[in-house]
Steps between C-alpha positions, in 0.01 A plus 500: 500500500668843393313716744189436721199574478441772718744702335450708157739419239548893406713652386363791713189514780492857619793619373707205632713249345306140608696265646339225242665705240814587646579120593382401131685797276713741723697277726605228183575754279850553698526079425442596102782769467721310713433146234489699215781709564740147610604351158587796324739639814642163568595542175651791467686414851642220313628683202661759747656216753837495353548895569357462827608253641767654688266719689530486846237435732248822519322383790676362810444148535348538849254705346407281156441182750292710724288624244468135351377382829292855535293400115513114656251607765319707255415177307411294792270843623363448162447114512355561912234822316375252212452210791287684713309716211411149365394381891311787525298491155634857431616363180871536413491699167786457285741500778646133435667723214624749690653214708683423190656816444635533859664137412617640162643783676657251754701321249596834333631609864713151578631473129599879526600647808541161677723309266858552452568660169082636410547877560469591141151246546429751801566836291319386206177389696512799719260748318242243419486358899498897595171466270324186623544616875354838405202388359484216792483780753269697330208260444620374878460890647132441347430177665634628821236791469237282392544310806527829759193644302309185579639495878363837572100427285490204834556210208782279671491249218476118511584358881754311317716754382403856589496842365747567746753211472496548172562866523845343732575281217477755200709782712777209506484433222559845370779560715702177357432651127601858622842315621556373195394788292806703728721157463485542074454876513894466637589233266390698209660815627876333616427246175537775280796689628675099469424415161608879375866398712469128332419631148771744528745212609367311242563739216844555578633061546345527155727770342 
């Protein structure tokens, strides 16, 4: 069930974003730029790895492993929300999708700023995770408010997941994509001032 049945699939009821439509369209949109944006940057990652692979590491390495283990308990937040939306006959939307971006963006995060050697992987997938956690915490800030708004009309939601715990949940949740929005806001900004040194280094071993 995408949404229940109690709740108006949108996109707008008195001059609000629904939640229906939000979980359906706004939050796996993020999940659509991040897929459709992979192939074509792995790509061009891979056609740039021989100039960059001298890079050195952008992010310290205390920080790449805490921020894989910060997006690891945004997944299993993810996997908990879709458990207890489903319990609660609140219907779960398209948010098994979403839960497949966060696990896209996972891998991305080991294979880049993780692994020994992936920094130009970490540089080239910067702008497009910058993207996906931007439009994750915008659709979020609207489910957030969705839930307050319902809070303070006296609707606490199904006993099995309220309006409020899942108010908890979505503020979490926001905070662990506003990490990682900093985390590849700094890759992309110290990623950029390496490759210009690399290409520089590169240009003159070739002459």
């Amino acid at each position: 069930m995408l949404c229940a049945d109690f709740r108006p699939f949108g996109p707008m009821v008195d001059g609000h974003l629904t939640r229906c439509f939000v979980d359906v369209i706004g939050v796996p949109l993020a999940d659509w730029l991040l897929l459709l944006g992979f192939v074509p940057v792995f790509l061009a990652a891979r056609r740039q790895r021989r100039r960059r692979e001298g890079i050195p590491r952008v992010v310290p390495r205390w920080l790449a492993i805490l921020y894989a283990v910060l997006i690891a308990a945004a997944v299993a937040m993810q996997v908990l929300e879709i458990t207890r939306d489903a319990i609660s006959n609140s219907g779960i939307g398209l948010l098994p999708f979403n839960l497949a971006g966060l696990l896209l963006a996972f891998a991305i995060i080991v294979a880049g700023h993780c692994r020994l050697g992936g920094q130009y992987l970490a540089i080239a997938f910067a702008p497009l995770l910058i993207l996906f956690y931007a439009v994750l915490i915008a659709f979020s800030a609207v489910r957030l408010a969705d839930d307050k708004r319902a809070q303070d009309m006296g609707m606490p939601g199904p006993s099995q997941y309220l309006n409020s715990d899942r108010a908890i949940d979505t503020g979490v949740l926001i905070g662990l994509y506003a990490i990682g929005f900093l985390v590849e806001l700094f890759t992309l900004v110290r990623g950029r001032k390496a490759v210009a040194r690399s290409n520089e280094v590169f240009v003159a071993d070739k002459y």
